[in-house]
N, C-alpha and C positions, 0 to 999 in steps of 0.2 A: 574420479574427480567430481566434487560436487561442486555449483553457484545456487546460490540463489537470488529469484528478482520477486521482485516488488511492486504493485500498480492497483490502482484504487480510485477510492471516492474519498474527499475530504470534506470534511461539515466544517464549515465558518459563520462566522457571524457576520451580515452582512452590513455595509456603509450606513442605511437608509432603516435599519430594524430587519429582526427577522433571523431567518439561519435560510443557508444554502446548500447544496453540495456540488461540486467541481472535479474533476480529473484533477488527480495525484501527477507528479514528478516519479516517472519511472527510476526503479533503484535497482542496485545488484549489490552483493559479496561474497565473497568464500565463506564465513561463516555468519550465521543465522543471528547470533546472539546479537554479533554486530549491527546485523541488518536491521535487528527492532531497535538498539541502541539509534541509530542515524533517523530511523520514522520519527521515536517519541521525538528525538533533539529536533528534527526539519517543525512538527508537530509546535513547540514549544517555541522556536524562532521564527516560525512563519515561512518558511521556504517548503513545504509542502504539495502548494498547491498551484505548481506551474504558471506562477506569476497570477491568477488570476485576481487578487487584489482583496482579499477580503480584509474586515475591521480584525479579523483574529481569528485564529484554527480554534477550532475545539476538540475533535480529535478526526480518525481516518478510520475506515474502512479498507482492508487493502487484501487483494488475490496473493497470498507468497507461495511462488512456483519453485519448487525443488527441480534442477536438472542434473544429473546424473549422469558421464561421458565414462563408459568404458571404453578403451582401444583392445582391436582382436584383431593380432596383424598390421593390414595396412585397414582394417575397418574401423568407424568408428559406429559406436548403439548407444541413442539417448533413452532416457525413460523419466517421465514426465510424471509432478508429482504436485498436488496443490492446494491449500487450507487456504480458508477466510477466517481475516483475524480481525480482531476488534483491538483499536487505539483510544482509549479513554474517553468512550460512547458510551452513554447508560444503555441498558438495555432495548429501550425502545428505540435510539438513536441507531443502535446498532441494528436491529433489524431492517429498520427504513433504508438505512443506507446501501446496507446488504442485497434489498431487493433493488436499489436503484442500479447498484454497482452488476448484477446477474441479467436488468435488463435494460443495458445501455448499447 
């Protein structure tokens, strides 16, 4: 059985001028395809970014961890698996956030 979760940094643009970034709304699903579907759409409607209120998303940063549950018996063995992905960040957006998101 696979999940995968989702958690990150979001760039918005903020009330006052400027851009910011903020902790993502942690996500899960069965599958992956889904999972980018739900970022872009959260991305695009504003619910992203755990309420923190900004003027508008621009895009995320986001850690997506592949977990992997074998059963062997009565055991269970995860194995942990993990890419950073980039949400409609230019390049440079996406490095900055990258680093912000590795040293938070």
């Amino acid at each position: 059985m696979k999940v995968y979760k989702a958690k990150g940094m979001v760039l918005g643009k903020c009330w006052g001028g400027g851009k910011g970034y903020y902790e993502s709304e942690e996500l899960q699903n069965e599958k992956l395809n889904d999972l980018k579907k739900e970022i872009k759409e959260r991305i695009k409607n504003g619910m992203l970014d755990s309420g923190f209120g900004f003027d508008g998303l621009i895009g995320a940063v986001m850690e997506i961890v592949t977990i992997e549950t074998i059963k062997k018996g009565n055991k269970e063995y995860k194995h942990y698996d993990s890419v950073i992905s980039n949400f409609d960040l230019s390049a440079d957006e996406f490095e900055e956030g990258k680093e912000f998101l590795l040293n938070s």
